[in-house]
C-alpha positions as a Markdown table, in Angstrom:
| # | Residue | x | y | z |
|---|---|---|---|---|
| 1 | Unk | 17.0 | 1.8 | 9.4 |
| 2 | Unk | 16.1 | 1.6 | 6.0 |
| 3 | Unk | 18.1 | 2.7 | 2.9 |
| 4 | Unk | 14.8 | 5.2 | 1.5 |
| 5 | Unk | 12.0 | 5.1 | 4.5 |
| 6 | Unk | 14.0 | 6.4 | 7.8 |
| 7 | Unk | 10.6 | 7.2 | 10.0 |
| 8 | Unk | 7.4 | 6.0 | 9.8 |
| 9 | Unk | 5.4 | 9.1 | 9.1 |
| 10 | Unk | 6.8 | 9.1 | 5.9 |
| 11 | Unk | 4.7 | 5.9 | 5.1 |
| 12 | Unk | 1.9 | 7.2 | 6.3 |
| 13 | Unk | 1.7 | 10.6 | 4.7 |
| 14 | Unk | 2.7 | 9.0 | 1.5 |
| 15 | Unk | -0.6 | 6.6 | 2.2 |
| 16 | Unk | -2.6 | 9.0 | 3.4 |
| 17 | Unk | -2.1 | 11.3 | -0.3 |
| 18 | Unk | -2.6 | 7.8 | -2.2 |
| 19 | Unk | -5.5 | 7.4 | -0.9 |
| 20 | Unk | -7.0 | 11.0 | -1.4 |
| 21 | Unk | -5.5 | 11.2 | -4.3 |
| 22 | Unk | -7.5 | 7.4 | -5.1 |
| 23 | Unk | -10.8 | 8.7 | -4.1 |
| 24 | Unk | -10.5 | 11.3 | -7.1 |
| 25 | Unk | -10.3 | 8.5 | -9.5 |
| 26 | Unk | -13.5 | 7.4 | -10.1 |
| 27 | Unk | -13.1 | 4.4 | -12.7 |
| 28 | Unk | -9.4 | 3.2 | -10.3 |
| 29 | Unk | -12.0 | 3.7 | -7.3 |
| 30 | Unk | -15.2 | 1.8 | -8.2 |
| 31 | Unk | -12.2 | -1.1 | -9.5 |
| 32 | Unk | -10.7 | -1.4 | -6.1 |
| 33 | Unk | -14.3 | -1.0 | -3.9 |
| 34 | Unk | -15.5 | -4.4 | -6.6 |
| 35 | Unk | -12.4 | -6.1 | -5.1 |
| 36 | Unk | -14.2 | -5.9 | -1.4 |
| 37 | Unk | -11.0 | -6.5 | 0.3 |
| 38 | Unk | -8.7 | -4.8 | 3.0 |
| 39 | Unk | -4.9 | -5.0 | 3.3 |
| 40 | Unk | -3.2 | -4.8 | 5.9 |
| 41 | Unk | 0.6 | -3.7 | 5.8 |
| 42 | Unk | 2.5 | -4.6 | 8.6 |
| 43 | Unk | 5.5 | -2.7 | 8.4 |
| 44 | Unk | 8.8 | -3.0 | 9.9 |
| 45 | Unk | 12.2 | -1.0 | 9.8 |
| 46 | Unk | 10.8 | 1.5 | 10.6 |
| 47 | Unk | 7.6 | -0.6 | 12.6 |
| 48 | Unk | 3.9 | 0.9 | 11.8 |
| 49 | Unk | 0.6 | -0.9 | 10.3 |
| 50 | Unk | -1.7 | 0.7 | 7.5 |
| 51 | Unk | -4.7 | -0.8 | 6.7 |
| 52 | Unk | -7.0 | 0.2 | 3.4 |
| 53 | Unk | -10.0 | -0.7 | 3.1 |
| 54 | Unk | -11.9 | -1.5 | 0.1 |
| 55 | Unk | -15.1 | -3.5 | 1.6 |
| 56 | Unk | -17.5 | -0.9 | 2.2 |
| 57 | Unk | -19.0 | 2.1 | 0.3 |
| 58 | Unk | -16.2 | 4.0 | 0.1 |
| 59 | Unk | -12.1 | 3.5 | 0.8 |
| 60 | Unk | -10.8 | 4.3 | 3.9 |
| 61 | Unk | -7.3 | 4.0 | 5.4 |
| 62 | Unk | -6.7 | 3.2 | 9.0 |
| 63 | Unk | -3.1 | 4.1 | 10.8 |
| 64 | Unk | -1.5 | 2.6 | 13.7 |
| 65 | Unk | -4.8 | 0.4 | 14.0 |
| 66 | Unk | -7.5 | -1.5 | 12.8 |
| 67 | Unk | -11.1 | -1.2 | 13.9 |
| 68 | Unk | -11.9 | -4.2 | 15.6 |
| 69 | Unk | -15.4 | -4.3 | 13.0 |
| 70 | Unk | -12.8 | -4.3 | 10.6 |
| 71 | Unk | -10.9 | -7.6 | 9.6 |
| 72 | Unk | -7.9 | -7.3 | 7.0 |
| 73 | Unk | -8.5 | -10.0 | 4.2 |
| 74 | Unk | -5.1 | -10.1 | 3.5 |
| 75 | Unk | -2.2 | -8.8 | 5.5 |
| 76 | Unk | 1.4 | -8.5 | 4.3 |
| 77 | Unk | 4.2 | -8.0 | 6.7 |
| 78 | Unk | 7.3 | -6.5 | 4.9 |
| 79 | Unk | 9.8 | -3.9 | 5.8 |
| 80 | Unk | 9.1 | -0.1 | 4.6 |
| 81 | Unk | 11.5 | 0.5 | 2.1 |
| 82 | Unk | 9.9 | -3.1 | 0.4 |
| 83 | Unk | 6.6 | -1.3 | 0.5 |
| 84 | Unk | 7.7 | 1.9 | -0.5 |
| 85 | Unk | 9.6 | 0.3 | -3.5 |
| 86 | Unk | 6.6 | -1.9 | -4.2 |
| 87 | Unk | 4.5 | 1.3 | -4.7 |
| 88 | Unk | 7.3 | 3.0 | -6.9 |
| 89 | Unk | 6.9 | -0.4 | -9.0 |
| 90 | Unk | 10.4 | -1.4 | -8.5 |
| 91 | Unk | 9.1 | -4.8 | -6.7 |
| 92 | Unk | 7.8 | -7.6 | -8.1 |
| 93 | Unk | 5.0 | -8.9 | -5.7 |
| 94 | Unk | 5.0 | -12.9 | -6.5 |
| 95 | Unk | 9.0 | -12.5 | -6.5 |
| 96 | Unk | 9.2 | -10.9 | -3.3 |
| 97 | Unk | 6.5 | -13.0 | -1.7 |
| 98 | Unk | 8.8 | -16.2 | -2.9 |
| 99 | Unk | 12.4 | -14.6 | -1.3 |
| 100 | Unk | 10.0 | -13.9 | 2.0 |
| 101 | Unk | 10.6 | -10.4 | 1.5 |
| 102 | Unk | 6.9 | -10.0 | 1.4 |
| 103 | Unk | 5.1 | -12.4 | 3.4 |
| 104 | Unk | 1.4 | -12.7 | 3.3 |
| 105 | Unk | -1.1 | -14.2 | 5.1 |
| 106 | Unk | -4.9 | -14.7 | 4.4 |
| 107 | Unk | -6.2 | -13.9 | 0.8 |
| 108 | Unk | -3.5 | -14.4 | -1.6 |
| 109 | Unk | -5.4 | -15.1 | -4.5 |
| 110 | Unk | -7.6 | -11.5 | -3.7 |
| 111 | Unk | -4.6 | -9.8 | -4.0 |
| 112 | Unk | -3.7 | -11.2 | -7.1 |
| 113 | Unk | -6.8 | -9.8 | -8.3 |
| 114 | Unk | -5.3 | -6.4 | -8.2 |
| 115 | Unk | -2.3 | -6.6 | -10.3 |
| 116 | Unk | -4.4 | -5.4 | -13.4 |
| 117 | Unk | -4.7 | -2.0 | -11.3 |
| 118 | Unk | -0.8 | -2.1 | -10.5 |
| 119 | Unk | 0.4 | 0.6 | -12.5 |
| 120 | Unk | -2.1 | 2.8 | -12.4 |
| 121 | Unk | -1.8 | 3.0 | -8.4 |
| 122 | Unk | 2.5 | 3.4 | -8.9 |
| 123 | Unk | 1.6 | 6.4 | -10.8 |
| 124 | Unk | -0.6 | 7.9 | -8.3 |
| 125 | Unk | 2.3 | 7.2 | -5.4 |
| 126 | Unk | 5.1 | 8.4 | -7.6 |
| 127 | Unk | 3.3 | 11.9 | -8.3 |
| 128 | Unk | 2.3 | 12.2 | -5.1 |
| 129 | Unk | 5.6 | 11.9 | -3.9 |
| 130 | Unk | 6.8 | 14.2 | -6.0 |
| 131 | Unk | 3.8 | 17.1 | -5.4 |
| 132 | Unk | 4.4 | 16.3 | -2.2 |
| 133 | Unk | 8.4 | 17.3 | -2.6 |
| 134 | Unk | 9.3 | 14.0 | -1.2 |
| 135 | Unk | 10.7 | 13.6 | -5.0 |
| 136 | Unk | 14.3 | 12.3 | -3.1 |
| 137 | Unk | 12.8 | 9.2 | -1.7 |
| 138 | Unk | 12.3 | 7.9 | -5.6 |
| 139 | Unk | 15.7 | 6.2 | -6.5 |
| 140 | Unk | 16.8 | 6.5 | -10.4 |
């Protein structure tokens, strides 16, 4: 079990409110549609997939699943508190992807793409945490 993500639903709500929370964002939102890519998150300790989706008119976010119309150009498989502490911006991507604690497969170089957007997007996770009063998951 991990030290700050104990049960999945916690990933998922905390997506679910970036995402919305995304949408409102006009400027962050017509940046990550331009990208045209989806990531895929596969998530262990605790195990779950997300998947967001920036190739079509809008961003959606998938849970549990992927659409079979839909194909991840990227996927990262990493373990939830690596992803939660990514999106608090307390992980550096290329570092972790070089220990393995990150490890992707497909487009590497698409992801790269989006490390301009990086801090804008921890911003929107760490409020939302805390609006959410999931404030105690953010370490000091």
């Amino acid at each position: 079990m991990g030290k700050y993500i104990t049960d999945i639903e916690q990933v998922y709500e905390s997506m679910k409110m970036m995402v919305e929370s995304i949408k409102g964002l006009p400027e962050l939102k017509e940046k990550l549609l331009n990208s045209k890519l989806c990531i895929g998150y596969e998530i262990i300790d605790p195990d779950g997939r997300v998947y967001i989706d920036f190739s079509g008119a809008d961003i959606e976010l998938y849970l549990r699943e992927c659409p079979p119309q839909v194909t991840p150009s990227a996927t990262m498989k990493l373990t939830a508190d690596i992803l939660h502490l990514y999106w608090l911006g307390k992980v550096n991507f290329m570092i972790a992807s070089f220990k393995g604690d990150i490890k992707v497969t497909g487009n590497l170089l698409g992801l790269t793409k989006l490390v301009p957007l990086s801090n804008q997007l921890f911003k929107v996770y760490t409020d939302n945490l805390k609006k959410a009063g999931m404030g105690a998951l953010i370490p000091a």
